[in-house]
C-alpha positions as a Markdown table, in Angstrom:
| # | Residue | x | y | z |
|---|---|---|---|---|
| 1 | Unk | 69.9 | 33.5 | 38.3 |
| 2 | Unk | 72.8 | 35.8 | 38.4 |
| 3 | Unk | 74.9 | 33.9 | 40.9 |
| 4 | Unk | 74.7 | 30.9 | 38.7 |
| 5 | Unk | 77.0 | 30.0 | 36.2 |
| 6 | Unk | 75.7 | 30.0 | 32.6 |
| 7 | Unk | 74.0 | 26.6 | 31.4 |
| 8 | Unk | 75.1 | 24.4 | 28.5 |
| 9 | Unk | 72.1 | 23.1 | 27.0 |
| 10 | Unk | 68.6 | 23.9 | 26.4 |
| 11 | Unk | 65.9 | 20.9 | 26.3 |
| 12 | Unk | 62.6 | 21.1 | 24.9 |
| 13 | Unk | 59.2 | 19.5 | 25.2 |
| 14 | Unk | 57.8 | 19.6 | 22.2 |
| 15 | Unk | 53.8 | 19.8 | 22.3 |
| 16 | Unk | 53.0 | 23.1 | 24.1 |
| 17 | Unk | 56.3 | 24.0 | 24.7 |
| 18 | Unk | 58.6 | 24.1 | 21.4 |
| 19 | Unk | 55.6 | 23.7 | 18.8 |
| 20 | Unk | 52.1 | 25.2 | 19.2 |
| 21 | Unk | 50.5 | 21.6 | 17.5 |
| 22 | Unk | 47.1 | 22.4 | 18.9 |
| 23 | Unk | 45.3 | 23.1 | 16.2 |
| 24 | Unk | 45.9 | 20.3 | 14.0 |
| 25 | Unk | 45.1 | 18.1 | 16.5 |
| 26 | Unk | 42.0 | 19.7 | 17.1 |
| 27 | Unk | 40.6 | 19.9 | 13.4 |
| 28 | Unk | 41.8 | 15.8 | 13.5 |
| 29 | Unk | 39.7 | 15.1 | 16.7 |
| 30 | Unk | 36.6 | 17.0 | 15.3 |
| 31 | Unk | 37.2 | 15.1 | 11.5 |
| 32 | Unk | 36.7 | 12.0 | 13.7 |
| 33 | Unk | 33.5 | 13.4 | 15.6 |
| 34 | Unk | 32.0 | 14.5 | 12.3 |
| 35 | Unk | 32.5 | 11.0 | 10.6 |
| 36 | Unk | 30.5 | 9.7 | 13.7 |
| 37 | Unk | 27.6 | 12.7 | 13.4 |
| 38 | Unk | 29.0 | 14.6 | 16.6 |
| 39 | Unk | 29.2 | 18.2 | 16.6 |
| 40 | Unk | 32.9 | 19.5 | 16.8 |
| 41 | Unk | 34.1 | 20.5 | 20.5 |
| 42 | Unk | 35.0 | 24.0 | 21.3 |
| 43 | Unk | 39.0 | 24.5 | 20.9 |
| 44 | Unk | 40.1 | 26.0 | 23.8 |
| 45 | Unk | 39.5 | 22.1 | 26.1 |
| 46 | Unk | 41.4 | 20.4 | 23.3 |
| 47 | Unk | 44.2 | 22.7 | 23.5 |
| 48 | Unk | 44.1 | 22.0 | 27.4 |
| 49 | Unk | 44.5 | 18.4 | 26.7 |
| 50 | Unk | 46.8 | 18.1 | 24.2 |
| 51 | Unk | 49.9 | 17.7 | 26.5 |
| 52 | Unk | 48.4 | 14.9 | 27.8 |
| 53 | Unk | 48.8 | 12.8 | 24.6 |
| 54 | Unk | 46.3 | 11.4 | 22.0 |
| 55 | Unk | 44.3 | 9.3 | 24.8 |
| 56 | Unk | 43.7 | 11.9 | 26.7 |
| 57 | Unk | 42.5 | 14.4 | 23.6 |
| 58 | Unk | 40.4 | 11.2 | 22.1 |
| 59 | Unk | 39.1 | 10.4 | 25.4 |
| 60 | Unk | 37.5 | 14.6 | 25.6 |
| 61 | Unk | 35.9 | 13.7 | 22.3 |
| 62 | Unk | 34.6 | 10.3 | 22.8 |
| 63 | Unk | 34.2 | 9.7 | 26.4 |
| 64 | Unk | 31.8 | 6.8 | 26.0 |
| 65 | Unk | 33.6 | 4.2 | 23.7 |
| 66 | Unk | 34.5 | 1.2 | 25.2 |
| 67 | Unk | 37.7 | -0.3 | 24.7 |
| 68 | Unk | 37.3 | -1.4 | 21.1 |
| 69 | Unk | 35.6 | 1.5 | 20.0 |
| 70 | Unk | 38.4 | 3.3 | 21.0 |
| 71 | Unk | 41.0 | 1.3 | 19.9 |
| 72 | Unk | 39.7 | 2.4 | 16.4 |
| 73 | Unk | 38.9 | 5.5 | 16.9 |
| 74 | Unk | 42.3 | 6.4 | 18.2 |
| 75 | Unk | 43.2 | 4.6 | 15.0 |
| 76 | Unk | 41.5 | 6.5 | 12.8 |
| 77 | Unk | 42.5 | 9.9 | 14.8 |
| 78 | Unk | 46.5 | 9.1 | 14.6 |
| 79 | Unk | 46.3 | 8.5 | 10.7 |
| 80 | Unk | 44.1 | 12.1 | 10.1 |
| 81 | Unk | 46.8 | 13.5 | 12.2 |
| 82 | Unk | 49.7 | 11.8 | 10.5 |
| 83 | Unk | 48.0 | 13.4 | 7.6 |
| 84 | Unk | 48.0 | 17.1 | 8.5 |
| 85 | Unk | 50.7 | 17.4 | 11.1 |
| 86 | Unk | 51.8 | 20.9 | 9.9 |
| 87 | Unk | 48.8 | 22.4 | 7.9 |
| 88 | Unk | 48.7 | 25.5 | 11.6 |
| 89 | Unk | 51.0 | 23.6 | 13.3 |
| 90 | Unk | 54.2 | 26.6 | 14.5 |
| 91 | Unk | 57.3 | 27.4 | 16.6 |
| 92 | Unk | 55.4 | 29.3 | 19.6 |
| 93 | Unk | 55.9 | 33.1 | 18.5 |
| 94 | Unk | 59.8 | 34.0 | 19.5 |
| 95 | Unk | 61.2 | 30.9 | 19.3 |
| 96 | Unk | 62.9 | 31.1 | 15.7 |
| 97 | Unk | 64.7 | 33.8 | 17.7 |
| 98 | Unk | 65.4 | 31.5 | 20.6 |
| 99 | Unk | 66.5 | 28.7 | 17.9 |
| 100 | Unk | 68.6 | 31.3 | 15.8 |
| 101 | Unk | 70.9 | 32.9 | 18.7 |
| 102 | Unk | 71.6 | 29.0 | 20.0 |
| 103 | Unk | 72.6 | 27.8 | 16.6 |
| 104 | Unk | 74.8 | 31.1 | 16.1 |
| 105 | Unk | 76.7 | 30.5 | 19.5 |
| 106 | Unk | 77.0 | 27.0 | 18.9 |
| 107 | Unk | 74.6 | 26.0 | 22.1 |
| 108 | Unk | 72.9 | 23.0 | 21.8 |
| 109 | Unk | 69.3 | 22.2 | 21.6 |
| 110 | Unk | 67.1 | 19.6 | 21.9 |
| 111 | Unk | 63.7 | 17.7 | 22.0 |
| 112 | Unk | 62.4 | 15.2 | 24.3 |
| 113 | Unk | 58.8 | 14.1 | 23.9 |
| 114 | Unk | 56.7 | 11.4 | 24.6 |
| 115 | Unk | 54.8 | 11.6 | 21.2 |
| 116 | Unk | 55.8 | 8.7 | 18.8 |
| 117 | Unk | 58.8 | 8.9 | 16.9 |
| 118 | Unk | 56.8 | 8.4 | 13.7 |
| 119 | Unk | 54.9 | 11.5 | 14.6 |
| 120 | Unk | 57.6 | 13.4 | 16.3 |
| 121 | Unk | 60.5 | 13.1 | 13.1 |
| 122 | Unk | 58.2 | 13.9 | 10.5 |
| 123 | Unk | 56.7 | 16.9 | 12.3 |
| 124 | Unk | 60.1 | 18.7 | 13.2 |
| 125 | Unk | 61.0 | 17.8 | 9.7 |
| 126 | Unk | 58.5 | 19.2 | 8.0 |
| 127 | Unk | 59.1 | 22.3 | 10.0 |
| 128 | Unk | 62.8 | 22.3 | 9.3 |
| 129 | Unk | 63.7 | 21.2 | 12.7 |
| 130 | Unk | 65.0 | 17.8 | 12.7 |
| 131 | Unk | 68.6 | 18.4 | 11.7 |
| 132 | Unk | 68.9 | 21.5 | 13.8 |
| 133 | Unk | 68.2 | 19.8 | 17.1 |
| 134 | Unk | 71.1 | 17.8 | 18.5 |
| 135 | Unk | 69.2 | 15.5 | 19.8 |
| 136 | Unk | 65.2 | 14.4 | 19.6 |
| 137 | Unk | 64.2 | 12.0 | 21.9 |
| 138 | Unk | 60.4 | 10.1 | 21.4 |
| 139 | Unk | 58.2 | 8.4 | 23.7 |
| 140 | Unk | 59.2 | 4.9 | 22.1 |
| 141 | Unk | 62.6 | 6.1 | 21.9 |
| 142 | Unk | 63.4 | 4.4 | 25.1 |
| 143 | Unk | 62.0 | 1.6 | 27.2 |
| 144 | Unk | 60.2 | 4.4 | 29.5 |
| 145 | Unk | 59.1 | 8.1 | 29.3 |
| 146 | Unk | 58.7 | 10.7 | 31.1 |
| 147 | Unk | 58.1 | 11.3 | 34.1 |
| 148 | Unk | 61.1 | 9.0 | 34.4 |
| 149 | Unk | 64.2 | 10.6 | 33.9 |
| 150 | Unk | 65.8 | 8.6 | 31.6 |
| 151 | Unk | 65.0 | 10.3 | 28.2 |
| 152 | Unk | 66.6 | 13.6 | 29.3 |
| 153 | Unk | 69.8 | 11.7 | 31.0 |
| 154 | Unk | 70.2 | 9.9 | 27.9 |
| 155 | Unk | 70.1 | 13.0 | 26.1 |
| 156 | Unk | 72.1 | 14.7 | 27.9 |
| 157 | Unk | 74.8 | 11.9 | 27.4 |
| 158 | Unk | 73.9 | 12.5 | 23.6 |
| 159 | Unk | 75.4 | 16.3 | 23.2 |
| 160 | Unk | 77.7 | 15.6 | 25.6 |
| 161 | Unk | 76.9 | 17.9 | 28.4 |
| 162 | Unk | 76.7 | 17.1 | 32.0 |
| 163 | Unk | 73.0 | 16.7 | 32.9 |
| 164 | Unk | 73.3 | 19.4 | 36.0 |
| 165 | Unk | 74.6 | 21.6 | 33.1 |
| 166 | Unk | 71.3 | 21.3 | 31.0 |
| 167 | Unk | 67.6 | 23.1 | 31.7 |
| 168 | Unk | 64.5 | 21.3 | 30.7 |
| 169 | Unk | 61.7 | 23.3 | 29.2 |
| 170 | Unk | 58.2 | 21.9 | 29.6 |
| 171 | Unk | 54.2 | 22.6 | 30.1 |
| 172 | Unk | 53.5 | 19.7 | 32.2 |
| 173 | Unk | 53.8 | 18.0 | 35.9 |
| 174 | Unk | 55.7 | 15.1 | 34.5 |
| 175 | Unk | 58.0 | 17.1 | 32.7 |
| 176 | Unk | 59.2 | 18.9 | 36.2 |
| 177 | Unk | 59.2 | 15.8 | 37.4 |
| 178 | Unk | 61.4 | 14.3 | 34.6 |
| 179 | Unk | 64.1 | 17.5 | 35.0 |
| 180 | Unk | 64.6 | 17.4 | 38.8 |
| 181 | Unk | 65.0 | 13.7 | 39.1 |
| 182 | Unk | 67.3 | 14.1 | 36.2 |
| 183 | Unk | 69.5 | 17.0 | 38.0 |
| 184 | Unk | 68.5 | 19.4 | 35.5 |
| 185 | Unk | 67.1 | 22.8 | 35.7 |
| 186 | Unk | 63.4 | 22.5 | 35.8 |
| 187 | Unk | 61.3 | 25.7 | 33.9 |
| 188 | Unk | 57.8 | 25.5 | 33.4 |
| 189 | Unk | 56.2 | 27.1 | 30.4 |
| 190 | Unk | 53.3 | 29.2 | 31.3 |
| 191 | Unk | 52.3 | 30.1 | 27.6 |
| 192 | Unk | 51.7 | 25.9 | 27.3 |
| 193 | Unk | 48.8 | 23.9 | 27.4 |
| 194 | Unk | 48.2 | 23.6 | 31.1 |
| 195 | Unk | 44.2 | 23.5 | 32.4 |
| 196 | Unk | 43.3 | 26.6 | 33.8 |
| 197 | Unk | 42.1 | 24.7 | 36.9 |
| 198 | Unk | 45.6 | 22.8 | 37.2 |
| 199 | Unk | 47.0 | 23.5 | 40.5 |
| 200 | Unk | 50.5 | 24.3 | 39.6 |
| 201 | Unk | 51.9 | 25.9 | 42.8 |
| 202 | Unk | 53.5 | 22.2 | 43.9 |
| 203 | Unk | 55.2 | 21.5 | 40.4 |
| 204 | Unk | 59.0 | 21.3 | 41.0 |
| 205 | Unk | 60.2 | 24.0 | 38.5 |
| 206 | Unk | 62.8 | 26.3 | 39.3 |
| 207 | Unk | 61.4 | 29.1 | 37.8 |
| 208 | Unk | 58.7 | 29.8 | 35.1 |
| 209 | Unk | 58.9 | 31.8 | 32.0 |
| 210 | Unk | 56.0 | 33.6 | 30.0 |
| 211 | Unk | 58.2 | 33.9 | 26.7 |
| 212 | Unk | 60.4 | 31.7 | 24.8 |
| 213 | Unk | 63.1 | 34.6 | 24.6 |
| 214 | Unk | 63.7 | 34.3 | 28.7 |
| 215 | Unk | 65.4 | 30.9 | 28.0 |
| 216 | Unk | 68.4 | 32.9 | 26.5 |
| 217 | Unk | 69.8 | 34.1 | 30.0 |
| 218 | Unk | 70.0 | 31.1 | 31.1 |
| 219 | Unk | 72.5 | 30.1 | 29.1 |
| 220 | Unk | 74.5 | 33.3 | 29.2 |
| 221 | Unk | 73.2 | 35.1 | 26.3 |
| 222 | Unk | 71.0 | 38.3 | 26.3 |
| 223 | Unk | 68.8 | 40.4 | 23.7 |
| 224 | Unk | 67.0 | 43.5 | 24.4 |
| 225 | Unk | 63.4 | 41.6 | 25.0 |
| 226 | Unk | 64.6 | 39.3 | 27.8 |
| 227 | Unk | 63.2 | 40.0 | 30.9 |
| 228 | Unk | 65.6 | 38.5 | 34.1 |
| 229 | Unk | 63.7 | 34.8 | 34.8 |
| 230 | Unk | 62.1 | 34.3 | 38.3 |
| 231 | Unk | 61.2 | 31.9 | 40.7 |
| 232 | Unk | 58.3 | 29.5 | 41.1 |
């Protein structure tokens, strides 16, 4: 880290990564399990899912349905959620921080997700986010998604910074994947919602961090918390 030259922009998955949305996700998948007499599931597998998008979460609580079962189940899920996107949902502890120092120095910031965009916008703005970042990116915000590299390209093109000049920030294989075919530097967020029986030894990240504030040196700033980032 210290031989390189300080980065330009910070990228940012948003569902484990930037935003801790677990829990109201949860308490939507268990409304929908109640309403069909089911017992609520236990937090901590919903959390692991949640990364994985709503399929993957309403597939944990309903692994039976057939297609059109799901279909509006899934329906049903997305609008509870709509509903209560920010009742727990938080900046993982530190980030404000993280946010504040990039804002003062004038360092841009951004989201690229594949959740919807009419999910994505009103969550940051409800959280005071949307105007701050220079640049959110959805899953329908493009023709494809990650693990293409596309969406982080294009945003890349959006603040104006060259993409080998950016990190990406994520909690997931695709989002490695995403960052290295895009020429970015690749993290991986350890405090995200990865299974604990995910193998991620083979994930393309150039380094892991445990705490939002270890982004900072990365782009040439420092504060009395950061710890020096290292390897995968």
């Amino acid at each position: 880290m210290t031989a390189r030259a300080p980065l330009a922009a910070i990228l940012l998955d948003l569902d484990g990564t930037l935003l801790d949305t677990a829990p109201d996700i949860a308490h939507a998948l268990n409304a929908v399990r109640i309403a069909c007499s089911l017992p609520p599931l236990d937090y901590a597998p919903i959390r692991a899912q949640v990364s994985n998008g709503s399929v993957a979460v309403l597939r944990l609580g309903f692994p039976d349905a057939d297609e059109t079962q799901f279909a509006a189940l899934r329906t049903r899920f997305l609008q509870l959620y709509r509903a209560h996107l920010t009742r727990e949902t938080r900046l993982f502890p530190g980030f404000e921080a993280v946010l504040a120092r990039l804002d003062a120095h004038r360092i841009p910031w951004g989201v690229i997700t594949n959740k919807p965009a009419w999910l994505t916008e009103p969550l940051l703005e409800q959280l005071g986010l949307l105007t701050r970042a220079s640049c959110v990116l959805s899953g329908d915000s493009l023709p494809v998604c990650k693990p293409d590299p596309l969406p982080l390209v294009t945003a890349a093109q959006r603040i104006g910074v060259e993409p080998s000049r950016c990190l990406y920030l994520g909690d997931a294989l695709r989002d490695a994947q995403a960052a290295r075919a895009a020429s970015m530097v690749a993290l991986g967020a350890r405090f995200g919602y990865i299974e604990a029986e995910e193998d991620v030894s083979s994930w393309p990240v150039d380094a892991w961090i445990d705490q939002p504030h270890e982004l900072l040196e990365w782009v040439g700033l420092r504060s009395t918390a950061a710890a020096q980032p290292t390897g995968a």
